[in-house]
N, CA, C and O atoms as CSV, one atom per row, in Angstrom:
chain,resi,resn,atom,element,x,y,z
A,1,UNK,N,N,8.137,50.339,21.354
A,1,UNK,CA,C,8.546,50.151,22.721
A,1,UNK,C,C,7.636,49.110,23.373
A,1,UNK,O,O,6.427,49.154,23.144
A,2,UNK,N,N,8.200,48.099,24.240
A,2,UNK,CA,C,7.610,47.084,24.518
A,2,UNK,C,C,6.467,47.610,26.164
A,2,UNK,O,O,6.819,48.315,27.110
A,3,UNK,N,N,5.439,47.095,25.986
A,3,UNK,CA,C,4.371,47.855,27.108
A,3,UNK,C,C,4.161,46.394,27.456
A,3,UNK,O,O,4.267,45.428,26.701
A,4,UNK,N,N,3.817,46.418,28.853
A,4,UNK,CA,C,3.443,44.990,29.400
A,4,UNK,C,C,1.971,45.367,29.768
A,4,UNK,O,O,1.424,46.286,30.378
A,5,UNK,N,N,1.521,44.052,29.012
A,5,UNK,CA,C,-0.152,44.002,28.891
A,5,UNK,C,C,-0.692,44.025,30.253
A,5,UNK,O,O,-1.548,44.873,30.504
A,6,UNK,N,N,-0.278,43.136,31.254
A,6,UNK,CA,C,-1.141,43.054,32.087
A,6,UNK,C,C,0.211,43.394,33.691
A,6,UNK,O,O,1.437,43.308,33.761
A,7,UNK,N,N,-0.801,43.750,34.636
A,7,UNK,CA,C,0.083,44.134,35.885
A,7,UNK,C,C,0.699,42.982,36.709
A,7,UNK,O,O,-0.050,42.146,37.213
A,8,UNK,N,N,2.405,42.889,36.905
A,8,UNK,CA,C,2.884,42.303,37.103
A,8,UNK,C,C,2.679,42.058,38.798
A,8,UNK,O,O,3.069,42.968,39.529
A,9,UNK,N,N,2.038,40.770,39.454
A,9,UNK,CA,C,1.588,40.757,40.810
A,9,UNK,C,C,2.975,41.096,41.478
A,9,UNK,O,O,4.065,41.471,41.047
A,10,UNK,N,N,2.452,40.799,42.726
A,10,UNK,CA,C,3.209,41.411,43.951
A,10,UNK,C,C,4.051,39.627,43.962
A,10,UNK,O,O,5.266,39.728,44.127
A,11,UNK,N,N,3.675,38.518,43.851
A,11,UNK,CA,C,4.129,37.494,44.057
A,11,UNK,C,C,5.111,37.087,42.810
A,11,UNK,O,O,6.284,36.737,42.941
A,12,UNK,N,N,4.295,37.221,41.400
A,12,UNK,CA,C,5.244,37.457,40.703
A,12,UNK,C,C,7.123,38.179,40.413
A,12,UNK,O,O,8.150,37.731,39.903
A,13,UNK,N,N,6.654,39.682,41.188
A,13,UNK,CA,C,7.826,40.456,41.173
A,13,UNK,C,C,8.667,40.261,42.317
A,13,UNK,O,O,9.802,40.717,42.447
A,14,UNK,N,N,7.714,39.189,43.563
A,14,UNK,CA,C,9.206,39.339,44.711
A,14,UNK,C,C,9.605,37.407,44.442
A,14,UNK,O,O,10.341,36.762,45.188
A,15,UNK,N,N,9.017,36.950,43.434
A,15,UNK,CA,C,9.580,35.682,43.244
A,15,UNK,C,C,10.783,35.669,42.440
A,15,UNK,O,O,11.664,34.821,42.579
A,16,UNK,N,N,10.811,36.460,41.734
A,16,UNK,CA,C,11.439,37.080,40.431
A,16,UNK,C,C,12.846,37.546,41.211
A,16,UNK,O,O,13.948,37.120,40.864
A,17,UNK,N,N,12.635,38.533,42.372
A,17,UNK,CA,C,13.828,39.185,42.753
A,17,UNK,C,C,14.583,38.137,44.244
A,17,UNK,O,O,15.654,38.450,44.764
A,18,UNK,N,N,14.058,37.381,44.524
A,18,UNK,CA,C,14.225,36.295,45.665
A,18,UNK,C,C,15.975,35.980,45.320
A,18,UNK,O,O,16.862,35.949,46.173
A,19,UNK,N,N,16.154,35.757,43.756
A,19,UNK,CA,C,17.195,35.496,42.942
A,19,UNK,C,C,18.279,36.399,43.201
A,19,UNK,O,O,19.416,36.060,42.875
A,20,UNK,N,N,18.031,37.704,43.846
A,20,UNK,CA,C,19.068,38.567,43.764
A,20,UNK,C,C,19.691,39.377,45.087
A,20,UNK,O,O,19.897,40.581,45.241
A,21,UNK,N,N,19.892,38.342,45.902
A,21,UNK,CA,C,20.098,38.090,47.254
A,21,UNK,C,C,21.759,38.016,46.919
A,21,UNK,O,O,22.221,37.464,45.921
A,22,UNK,N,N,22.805,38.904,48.298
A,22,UNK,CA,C,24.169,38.702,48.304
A,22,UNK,C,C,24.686,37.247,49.115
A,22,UNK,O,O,24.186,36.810,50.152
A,23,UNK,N,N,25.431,36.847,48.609
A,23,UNK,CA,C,26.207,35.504,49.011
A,23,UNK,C,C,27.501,35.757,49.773
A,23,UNK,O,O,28.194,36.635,49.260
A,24,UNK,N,N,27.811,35.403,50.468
A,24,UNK,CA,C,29.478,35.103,51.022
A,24,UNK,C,C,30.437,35.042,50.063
A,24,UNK,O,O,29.903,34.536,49.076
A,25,UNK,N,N,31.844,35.354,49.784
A,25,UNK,CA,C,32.607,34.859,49.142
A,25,UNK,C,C,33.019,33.748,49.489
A,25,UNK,O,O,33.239,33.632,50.694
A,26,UNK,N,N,33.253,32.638,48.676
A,26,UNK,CA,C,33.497,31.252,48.755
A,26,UNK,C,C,35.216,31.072,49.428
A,26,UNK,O,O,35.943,32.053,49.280
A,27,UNK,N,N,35.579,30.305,49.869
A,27,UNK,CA,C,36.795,30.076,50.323
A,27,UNK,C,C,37.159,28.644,50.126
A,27,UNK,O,O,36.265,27.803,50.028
A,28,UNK,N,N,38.420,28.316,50.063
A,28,UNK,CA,C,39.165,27.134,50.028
A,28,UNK,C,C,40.555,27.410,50.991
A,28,UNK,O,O,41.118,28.391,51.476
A,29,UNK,N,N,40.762,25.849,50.960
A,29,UNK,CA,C,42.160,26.188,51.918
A,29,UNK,C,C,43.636,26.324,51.112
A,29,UNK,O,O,43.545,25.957,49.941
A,30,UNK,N,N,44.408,26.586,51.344
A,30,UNK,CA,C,45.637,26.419,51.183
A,30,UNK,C,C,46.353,25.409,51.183
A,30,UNK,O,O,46.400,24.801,52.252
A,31,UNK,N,N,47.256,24.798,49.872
A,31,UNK,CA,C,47.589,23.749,50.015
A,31,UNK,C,C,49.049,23.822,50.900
A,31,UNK,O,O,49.553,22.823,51.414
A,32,UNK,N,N,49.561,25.025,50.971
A,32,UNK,CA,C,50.773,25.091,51.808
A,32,UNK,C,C,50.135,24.880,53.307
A,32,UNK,O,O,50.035,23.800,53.889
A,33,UNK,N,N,49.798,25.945,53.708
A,33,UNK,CA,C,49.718,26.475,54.981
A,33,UNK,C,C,48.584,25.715,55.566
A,33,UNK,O,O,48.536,25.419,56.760
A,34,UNK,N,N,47.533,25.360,54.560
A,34,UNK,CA,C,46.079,24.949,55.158
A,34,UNK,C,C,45.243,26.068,55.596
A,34,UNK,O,O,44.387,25.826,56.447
A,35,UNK,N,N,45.361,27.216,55.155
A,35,UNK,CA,C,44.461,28.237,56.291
A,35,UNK,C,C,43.409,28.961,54.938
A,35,UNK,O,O,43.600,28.983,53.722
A,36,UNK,N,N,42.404,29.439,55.685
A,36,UNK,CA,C,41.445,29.825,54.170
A,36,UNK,C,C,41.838,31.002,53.593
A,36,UNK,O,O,42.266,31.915,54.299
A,37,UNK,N,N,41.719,31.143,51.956
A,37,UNK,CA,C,41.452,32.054,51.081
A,37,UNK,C,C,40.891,32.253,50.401
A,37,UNK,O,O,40.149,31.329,50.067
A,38,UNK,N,N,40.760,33.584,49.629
A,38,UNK,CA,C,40.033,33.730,48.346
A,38,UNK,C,C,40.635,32.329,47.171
A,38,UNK,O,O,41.850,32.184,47.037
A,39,UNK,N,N,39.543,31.298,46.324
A,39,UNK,CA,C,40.292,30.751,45.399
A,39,UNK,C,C,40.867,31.989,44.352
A,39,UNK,O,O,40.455,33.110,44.056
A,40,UNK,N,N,42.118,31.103,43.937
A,40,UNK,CA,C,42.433,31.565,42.603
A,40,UNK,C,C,43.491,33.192,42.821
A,40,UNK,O,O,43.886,34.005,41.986
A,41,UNK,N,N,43.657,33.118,44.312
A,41,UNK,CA,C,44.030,34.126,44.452
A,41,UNK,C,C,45.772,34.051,45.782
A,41,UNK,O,O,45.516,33.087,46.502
A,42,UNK,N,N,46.438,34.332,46.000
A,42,UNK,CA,C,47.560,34.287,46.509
A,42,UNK,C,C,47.629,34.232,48.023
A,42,UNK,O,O,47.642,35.263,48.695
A,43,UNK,N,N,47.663,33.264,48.446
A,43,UNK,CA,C,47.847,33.232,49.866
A,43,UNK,C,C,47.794,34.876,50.953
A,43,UNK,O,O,48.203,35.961,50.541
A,44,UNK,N,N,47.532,34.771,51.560
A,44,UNK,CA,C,48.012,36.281,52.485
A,44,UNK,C,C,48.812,35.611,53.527
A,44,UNK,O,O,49.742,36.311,53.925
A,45,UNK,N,N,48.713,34.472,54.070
A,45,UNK,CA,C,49.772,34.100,55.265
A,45,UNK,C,C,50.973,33.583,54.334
A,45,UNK,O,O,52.096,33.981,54.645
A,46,UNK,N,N,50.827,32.600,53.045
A,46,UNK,CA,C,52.301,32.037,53.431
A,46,UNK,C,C,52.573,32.712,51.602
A,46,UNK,O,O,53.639,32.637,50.992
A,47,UNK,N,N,51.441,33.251,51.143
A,47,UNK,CA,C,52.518,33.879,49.821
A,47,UNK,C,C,52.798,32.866,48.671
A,47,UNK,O,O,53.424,33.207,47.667
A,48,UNK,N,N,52.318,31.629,48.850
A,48,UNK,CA,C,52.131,30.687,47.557
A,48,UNK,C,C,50.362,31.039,47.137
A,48,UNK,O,O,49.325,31.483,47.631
A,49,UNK,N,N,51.193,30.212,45.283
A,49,UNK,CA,C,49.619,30.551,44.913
A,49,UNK,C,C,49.981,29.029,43.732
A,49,UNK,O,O,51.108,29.091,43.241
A,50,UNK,N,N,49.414,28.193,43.444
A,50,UNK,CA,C,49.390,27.022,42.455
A,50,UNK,C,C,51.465,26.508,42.883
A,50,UNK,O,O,52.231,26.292,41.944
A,51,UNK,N,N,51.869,26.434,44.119
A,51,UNK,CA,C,52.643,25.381,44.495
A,51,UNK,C,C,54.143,26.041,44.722
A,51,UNK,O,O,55.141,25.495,45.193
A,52,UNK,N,N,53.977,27.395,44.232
A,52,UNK,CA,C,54.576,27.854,44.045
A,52,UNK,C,C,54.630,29.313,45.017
A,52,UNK,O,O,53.645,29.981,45.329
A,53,UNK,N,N,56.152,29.610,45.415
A,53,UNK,CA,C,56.075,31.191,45.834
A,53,UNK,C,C,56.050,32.451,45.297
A,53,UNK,O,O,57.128,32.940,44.957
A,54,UNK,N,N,55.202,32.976,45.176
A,54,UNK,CA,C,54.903,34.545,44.767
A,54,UNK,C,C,55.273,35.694,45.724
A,54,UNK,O,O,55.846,36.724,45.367
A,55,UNK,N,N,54.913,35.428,46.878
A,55,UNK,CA,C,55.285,36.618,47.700
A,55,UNK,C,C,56.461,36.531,49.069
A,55,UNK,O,O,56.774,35.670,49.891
A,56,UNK,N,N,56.631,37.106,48.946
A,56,UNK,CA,C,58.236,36.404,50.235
A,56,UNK,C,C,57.364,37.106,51.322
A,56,UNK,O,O,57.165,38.315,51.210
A,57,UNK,N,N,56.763,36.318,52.504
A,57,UNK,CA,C,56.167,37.040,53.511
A,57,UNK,C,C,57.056,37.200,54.790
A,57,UNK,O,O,56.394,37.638,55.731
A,58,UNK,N,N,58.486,36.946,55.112
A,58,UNK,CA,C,58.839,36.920,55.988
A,58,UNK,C,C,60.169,38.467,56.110
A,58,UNK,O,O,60.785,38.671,57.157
């Protein structure tokens, strides 16, 4: 079992975790409508997703 030789500092371990901070989900617009979404994922206002209609929103 692996033992760590020497004590890991205080600068060491919060430099280390600095890395593991939450981000925003990223957004892009819509090439129909123009309005933002999740990429890669299906409109919620107009129901296209790659140029095409997937969801009938009306």
């Amino acid at each position: 079992m692996a033992v760590p030789k020497r004590k890991t500092t205080r600068a060491v371990r919060d430099a280390r975790r600095s890395q593991h901070h939450v981000e925003a989900p990223s957004r892009s617009l819509c090439s129909q409508c123009h309005q933002p979404k999740l990429p890669h994922r299906v409109c919620p206002e107009c129901g296209y997703y790659d140029g095409k209609e997937i969801i009938d929103t009306e």
